[in-house]
C-alpha positions as CSV (number, residue, x, y, z in Angstrom):
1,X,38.9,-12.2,93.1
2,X,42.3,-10.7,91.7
3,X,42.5,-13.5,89.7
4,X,39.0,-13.3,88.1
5,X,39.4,-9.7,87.4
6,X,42.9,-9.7,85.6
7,X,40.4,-12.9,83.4
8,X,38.1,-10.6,82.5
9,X,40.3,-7.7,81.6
10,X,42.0,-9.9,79.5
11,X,38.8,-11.1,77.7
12,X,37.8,-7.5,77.2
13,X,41.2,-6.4,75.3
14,X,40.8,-9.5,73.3
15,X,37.0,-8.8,72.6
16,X,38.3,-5.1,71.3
17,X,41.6,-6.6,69.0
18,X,39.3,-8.9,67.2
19,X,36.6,-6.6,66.4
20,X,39.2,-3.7,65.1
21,X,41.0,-6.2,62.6
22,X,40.2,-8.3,60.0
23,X,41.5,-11.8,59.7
24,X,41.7,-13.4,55.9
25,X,44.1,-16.0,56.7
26,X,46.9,-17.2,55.2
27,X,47.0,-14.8,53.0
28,X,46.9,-12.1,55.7
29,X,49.7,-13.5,57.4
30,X,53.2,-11.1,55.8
31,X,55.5,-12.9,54.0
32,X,58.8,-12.5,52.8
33,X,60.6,-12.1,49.4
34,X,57.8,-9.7,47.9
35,X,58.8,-8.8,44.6
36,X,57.9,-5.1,44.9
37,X,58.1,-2.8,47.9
38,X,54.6,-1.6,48.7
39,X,55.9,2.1,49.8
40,X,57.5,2.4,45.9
41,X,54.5,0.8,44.1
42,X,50.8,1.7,43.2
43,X,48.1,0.0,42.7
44,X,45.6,-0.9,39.9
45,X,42.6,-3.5,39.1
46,X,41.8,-5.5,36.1
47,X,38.4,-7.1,35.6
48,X,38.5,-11.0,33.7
49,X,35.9,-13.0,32.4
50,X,37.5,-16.3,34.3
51,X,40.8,-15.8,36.2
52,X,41.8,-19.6,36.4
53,X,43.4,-20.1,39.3
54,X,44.8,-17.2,39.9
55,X,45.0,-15.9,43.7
56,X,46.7,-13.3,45.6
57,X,50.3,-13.2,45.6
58,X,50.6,-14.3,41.6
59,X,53.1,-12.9,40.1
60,X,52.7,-9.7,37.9
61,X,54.6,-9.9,34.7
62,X,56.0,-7.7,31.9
63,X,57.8,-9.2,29.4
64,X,58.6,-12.5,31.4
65,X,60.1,-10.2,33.9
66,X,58.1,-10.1,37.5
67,X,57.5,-6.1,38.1
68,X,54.2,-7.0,41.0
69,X,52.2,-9.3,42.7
70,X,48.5,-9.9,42.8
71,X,47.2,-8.3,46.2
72,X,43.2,-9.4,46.0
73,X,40.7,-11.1,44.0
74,X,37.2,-10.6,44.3
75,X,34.1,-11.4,42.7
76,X,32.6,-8.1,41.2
77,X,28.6,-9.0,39.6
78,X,29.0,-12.2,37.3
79,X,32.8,-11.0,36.3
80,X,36.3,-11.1,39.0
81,X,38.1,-8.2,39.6
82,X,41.7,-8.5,40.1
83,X,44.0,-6.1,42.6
84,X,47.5,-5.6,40.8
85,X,50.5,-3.6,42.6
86,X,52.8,-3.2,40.1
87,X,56.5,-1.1,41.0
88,X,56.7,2.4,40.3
89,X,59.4,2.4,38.1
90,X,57.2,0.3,35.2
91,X,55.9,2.6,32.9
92,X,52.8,1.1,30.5
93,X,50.2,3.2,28.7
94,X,47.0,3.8,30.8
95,X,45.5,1.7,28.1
96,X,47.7,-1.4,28.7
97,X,46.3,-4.8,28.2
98,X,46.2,-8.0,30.9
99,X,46.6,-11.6,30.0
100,X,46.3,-14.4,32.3
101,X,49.3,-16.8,31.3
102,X,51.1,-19.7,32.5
103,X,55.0,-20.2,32.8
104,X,55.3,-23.5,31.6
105,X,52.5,-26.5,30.4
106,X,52.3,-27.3,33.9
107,X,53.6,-24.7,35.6
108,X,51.5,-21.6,37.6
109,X,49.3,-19.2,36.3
110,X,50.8,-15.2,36.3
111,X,49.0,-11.8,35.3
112,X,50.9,-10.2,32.4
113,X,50.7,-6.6,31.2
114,X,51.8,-5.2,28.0
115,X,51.4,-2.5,25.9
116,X,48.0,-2.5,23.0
117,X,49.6,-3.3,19.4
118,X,48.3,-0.3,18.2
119,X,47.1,2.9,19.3
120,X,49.4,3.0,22.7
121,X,48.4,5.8,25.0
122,X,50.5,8.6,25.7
123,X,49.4,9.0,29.3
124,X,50.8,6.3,31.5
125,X,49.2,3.9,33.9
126,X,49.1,5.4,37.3
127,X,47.6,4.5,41.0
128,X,43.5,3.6,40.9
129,X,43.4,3.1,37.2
130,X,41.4,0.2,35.8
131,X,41.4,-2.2,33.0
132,X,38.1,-2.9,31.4
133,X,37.0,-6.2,31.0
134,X,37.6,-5.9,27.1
135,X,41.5,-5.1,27.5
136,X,41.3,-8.6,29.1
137,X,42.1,-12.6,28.6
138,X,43.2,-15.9,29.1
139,X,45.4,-18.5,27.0
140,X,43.3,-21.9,26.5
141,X,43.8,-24.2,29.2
142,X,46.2,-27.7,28.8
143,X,42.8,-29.5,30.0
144,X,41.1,-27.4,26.9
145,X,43.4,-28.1,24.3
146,X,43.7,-31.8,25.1
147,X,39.9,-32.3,25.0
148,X,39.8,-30.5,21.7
149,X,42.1,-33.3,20.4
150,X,40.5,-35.6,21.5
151,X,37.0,-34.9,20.6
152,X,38.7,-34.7,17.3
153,X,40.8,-37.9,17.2
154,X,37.5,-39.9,18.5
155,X,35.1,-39.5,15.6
156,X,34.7,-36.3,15.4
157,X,36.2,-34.0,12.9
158,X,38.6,-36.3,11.8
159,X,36.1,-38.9,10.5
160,X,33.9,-36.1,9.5
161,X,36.9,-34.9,7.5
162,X,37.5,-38.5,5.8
163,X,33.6,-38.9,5.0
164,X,34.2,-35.4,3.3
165,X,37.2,-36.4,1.4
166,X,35.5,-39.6,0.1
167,X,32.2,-37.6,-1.1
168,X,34.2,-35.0,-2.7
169,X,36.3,-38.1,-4.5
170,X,33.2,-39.2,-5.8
171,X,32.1,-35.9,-7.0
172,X,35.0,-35.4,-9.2
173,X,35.0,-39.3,-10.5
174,X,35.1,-38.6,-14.0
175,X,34.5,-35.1,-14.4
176,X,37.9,-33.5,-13.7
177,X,37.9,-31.8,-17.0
178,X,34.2,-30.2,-16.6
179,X,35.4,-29.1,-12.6
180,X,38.3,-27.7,-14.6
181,X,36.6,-25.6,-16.7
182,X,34.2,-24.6,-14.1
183,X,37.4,-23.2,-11.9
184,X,38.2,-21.4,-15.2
185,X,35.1,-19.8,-15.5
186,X,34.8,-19.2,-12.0
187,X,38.1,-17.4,-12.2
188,X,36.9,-15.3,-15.1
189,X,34.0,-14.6,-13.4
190,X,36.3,-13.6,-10.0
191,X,38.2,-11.5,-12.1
192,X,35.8,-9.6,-14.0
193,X,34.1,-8.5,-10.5
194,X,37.4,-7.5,-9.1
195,X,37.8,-5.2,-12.5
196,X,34.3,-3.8,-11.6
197,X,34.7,-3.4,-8.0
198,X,34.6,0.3,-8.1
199,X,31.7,0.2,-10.1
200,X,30.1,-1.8,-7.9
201,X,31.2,0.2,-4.7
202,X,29.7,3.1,-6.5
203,X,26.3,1.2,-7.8
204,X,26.0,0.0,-3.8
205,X,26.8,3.6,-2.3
206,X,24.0,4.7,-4.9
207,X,21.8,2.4,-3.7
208,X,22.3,3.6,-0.2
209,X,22.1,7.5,-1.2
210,X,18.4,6.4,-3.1
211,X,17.8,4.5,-0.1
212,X,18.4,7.2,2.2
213,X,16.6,9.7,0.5
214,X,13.0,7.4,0.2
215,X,13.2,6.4,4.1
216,X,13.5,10.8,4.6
217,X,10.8,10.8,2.2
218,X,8.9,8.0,3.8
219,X,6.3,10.1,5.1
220,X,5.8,11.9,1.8
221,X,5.8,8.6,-0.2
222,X,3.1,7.0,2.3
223,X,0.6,10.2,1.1
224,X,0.7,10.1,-1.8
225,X,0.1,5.9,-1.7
226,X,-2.6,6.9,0.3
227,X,-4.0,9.7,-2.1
228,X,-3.6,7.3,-5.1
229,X,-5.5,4.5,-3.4
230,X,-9.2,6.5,-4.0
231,X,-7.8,7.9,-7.6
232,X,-7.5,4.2,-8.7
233,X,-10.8,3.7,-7.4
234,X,-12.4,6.6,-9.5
235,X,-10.8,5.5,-12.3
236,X,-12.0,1.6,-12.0
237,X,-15.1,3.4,-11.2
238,X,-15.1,5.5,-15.2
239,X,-13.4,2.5,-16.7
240,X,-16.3,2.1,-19.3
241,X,-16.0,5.9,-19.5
242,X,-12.9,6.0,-20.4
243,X,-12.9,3.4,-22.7
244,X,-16.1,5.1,-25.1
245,X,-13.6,8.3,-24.5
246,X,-10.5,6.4,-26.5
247,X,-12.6,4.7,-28.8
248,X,-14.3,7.7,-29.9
249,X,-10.7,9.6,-30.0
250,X,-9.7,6.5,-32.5
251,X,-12.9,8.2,-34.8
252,X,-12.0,11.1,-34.6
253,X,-8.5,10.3,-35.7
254,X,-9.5,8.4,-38.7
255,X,-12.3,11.3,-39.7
256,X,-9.1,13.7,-39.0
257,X,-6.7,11.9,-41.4
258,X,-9.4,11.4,-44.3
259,X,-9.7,15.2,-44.4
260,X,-6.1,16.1,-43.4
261,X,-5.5,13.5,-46.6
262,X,-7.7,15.4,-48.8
263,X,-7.0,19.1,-47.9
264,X,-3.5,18.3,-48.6
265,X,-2.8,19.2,-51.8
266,X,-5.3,22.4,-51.0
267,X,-3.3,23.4,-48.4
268,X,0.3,22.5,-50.3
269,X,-1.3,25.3,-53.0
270,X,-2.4,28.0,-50.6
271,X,1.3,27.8,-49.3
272,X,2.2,27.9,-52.8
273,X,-0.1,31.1,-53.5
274,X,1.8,32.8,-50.0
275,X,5.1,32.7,-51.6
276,X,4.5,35.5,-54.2
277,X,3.0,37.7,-51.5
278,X,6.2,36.6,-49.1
279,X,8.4,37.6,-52.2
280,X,6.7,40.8,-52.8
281,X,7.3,41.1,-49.3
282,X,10.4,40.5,-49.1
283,X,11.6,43.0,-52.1
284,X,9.8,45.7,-50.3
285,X,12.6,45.6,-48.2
286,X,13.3,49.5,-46.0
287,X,10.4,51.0,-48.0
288,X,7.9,48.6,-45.8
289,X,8.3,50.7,-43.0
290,X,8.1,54.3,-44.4
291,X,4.3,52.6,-45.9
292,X,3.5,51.4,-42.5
293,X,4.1,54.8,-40.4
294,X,0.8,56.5,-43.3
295,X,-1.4,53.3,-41.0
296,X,-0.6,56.0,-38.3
297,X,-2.9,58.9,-39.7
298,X,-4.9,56.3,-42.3
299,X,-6.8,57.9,-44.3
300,X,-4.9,61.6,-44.2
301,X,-0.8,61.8,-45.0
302,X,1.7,61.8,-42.4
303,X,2.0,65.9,-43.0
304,X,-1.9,66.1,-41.5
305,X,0.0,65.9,-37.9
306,X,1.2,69.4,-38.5
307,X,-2.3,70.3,-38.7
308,X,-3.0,70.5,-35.4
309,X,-1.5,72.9,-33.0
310,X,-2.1,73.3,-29.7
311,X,-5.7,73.5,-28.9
312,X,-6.6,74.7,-32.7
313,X,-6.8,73.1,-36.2
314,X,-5.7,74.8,-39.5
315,X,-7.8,72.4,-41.6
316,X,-11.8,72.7,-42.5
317,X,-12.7,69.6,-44.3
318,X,-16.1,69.2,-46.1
319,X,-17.7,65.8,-46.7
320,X,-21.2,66.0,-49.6
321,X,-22.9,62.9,-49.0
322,X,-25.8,62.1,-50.8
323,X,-27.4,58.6,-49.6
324,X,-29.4,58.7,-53.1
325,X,-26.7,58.1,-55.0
326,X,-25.9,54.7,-53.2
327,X,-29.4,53.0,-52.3
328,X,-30.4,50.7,-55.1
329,X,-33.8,50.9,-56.5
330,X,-33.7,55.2,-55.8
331,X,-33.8,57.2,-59.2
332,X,-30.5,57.0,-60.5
333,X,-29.0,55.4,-57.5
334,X,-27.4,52.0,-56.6
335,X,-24.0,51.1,-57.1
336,X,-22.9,49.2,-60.3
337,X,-23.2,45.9,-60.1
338,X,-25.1,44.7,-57.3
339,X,-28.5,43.3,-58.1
340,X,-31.3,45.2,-56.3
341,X,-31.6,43.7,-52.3
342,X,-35.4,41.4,-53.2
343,X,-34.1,40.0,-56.1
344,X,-31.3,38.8,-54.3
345,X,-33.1,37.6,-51.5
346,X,-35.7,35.7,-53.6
347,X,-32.5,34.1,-55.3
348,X,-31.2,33.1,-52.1
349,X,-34.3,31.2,-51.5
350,X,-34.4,29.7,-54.8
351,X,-31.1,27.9,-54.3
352,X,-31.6,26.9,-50.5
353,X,-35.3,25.0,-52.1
354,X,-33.5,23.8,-55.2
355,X,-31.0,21.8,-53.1
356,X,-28.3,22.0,-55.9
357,X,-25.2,24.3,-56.6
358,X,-26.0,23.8,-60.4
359,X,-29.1,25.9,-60.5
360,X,-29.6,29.3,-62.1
361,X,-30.5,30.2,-58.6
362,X,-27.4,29.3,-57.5
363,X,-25.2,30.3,-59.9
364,X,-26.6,33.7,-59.8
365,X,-25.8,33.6,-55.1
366,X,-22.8,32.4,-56.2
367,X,-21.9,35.2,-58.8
368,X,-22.5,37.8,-56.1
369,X,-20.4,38.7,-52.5
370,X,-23.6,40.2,-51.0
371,X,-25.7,37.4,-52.0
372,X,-23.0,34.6,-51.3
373,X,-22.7,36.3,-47.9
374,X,-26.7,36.0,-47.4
375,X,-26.8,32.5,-48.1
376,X,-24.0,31.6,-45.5
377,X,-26.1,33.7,-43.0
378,X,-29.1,32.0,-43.7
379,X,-27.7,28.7,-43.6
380,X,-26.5,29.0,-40.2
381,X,-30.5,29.5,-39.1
382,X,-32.2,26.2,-37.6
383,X,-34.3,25.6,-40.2
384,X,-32.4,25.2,-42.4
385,X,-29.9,22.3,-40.5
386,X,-29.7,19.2,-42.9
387,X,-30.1,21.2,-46.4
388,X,-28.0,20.0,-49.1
389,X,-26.8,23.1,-50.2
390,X,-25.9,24.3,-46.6
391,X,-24.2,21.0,-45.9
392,X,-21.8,21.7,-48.9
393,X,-21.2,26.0,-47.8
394,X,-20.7,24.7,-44.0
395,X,-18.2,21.6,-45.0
396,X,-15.8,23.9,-47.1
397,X,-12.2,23.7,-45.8
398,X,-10.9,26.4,-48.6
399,X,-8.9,26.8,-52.0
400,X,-9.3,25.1,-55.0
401,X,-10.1,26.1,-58.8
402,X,-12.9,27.0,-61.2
403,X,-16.1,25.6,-60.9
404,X,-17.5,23.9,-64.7
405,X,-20.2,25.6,-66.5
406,X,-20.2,28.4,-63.4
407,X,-18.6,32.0,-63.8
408,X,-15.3,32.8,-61.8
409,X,-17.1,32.8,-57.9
410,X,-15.5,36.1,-55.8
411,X,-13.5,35.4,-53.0
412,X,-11.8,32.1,-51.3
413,X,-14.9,30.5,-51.2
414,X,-15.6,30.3,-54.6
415,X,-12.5,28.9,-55.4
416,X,-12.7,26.2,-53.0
417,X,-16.2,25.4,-54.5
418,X,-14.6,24.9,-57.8
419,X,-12.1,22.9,-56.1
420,X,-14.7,20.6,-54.8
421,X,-17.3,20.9,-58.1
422,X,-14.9,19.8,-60.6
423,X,-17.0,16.9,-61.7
424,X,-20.0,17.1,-63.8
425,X,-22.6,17.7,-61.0
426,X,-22.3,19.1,-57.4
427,X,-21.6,16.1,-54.5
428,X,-23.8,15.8,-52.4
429,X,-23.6,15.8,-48.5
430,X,-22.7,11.8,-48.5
431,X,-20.5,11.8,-51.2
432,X,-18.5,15.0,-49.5
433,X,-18.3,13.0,-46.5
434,X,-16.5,9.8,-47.9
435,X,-20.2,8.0,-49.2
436,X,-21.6,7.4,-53.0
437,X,-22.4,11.1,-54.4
């Protein structure tokens, strides 16, 4: 019973020491000739892509010189991570690179660490740092680099290369001098971009500035497609519209230039008659404005504003009148001159029925203001639309001379008639507008 107890005592212990440790193997198992102390080291990890063959207790290496040892490798999602302890007394950037390396072609695989070729940290690489999987490598494998030869020793790019060689043989068979020139000009061309390389930088960063500015106008741009889309279609809708619109316009510009062509030497000689008025004008000079202050108090003197003072005028004026003196037809009244109002009247309706500037009737409307006055009055009524006479008063653009076998006419118009009438008859409507008259 003794016996059987000690057994199972032992058993128990034993169950206990194997459930408190962990057992690895080998690789558990201490032994000596470490390269680095592990109470002067620390400890950091390195993620690779593909570590090789690379297992604990690999050397570390900086510089061919061993400063660690690899204490675990594990596989960390589709990617190993790597346990380095590296001796306290190495000092690499906290952004230090890892390479997986091999001491000779056939000799084991090491970890080394260096320092980036540009951009080194200033902080150094301490206890639980990491190195990112992009800080990380390998050198190509012997197997890789031999299998790379000979894929290309056995048919591969070397024969390629040789089937490429001949083509380009035949190419140039023959035309060495026109491959010359085209490496002359392509040199030319080469070197004219490189002289407009700014220009070109600048045309491209244009391009992106316009670029820019449509995609933050995008929205605006799409509206407005979207508000011309139904304009199109009201225009495609009026197209036949439009089209009588510009035709007629093209009339109207040929009826404009026919008249603009014939008033032209009218209007050259009204400018002509301004100029003595301008010059008159003009010689006035200062006594222009001492004229225009008397428009002030028209029809009394500039002294009548001393009239007035206060709430009281000075000044009694007295105006005799006598209407007898001006009506026509009243016992020694009417005003010298003008023809009593029915004869002019019944004049005025003689010329309007004659249909012909040449008549007495006329001549006589013509020879008065009043009466010339009447006619364009009466003219402008509805019955009268289409009547010779009316066609030639409405039509007038102005200036002009005498008018043949006709007194001197008052005013503008009369002028411009004997501008117009300085054949032997009067035209009529046609031949005013262009026609046979």
């Amino acid at each position: 019973m003794t016996r059987l107890l000690r057994h199972g005592v032992l058993l128990v212990v034993l169950a206990l020491l194997a459930g408190a440790c962990k057992f690895d193997g080998a690789y558990d198992l201490p032994l000596p000739g470490s390269p680095v102390d592990a109470d002067h080291s620390y400890e950091v990890t390195a993620e690779f892509a593909d570590i090789l063959n690379v297992v604990p207790r690999s050397p570390v290496m900086v510089d061919d010189v061993t400063v660690g040892e690899v204490t675990d490798v594990e596989r960390v999602g589709w990617h190993a991570q790597v346990t380095l302890r590296i001796r306290d007394d190495v000092k690499l950037p906290d952004n230090a690179i890892a390479d997986i390396r091999q001491v000779s072609l056939l000799g084991e695989k090491y970890v080394a660490l260096e320092a980036p070729a540009e951009g080194a940290s200033d902080d150094l690489l301490a206890d639980g740092d990491a190195i990112p999987l992009a800080d990380t490598g390998r050198n190509p494998e012997v197997e890789e680099v031999l299998g790379a030869l000979s894929f290309l020793l056995s048919g591969g790019g070397v024969g390629q290369l040789g089937t490429i060689t001949h083509e380009l043989n035949q190419v140039m068979d023959g035309r060495t001098d026109r491959l010359r020139h085209l490496l002359g000009s392509l040199e030319n061309v080469v070197g004219t971009l490189d002289d407009q390389k700014a220009d070109i930088v600048h045309a491209m960063e244009s391009l992106d500035h316009l670029t820019g500015t449509l995609n933050a106008e995008k929205k605006t741009i799409t509206g407005a497609l979207d508000v011309a889309g139904p304009a199109v279609e009201v225009l495609a809708a009026q197209h036949d519209e439009l089209m009588a619109m510009l035709t007629s316009l093209n009339r109207l510009g040929e009826v404009g230039t026919r008249v603009i062509g014939q008033s032209k030497q009218d209007i050259l000689d009204s400018l002509d008659h301004l100029q003595p008025i301008l010059q008159r004008l003009y010689e006035a000079g200062d006594d222009l404005a001492p004229g225009l202050n008397l428009l002030v108090s028209f029809p009394f003197p500039k002294e009548a504003s001393e009239i007035v003072k206060g709430d009281y005028a000075n000044t009694s004026i007295r105006a005799d009148i006598s209407l007898e003196n001006l009506l026509p037809g009243a016992p020694g009244g009417g005003i010298p001159g003008i023809p009593d109002p029915g004869e002019l009247l019944t004049a005025v309706e003689k010329c309007l029925r004659s249909g012909d500037l040449t008549t007495k009737p006329c001549q006589k409307v013509l020879a008065s203001a009043d009466l010339l006055g009447n006619l364009i009055k009466d003219c402008k009524k509805k019955k009268y639309d289409g009547n010779p006479v009316c066609t030639i008063i409405e039509a007038l653009p102005g200036g002009g001379g005498g008018l043949p076998g006709l007194p001197d006419l008052p005013g503008t118009l009369g002028g411009v008639l004997g501008g117009l009438l300085g054949a032997e008859r009067a035209p009529t409507s046609a031949g005013l507008y262009g026609g046979a008259g």
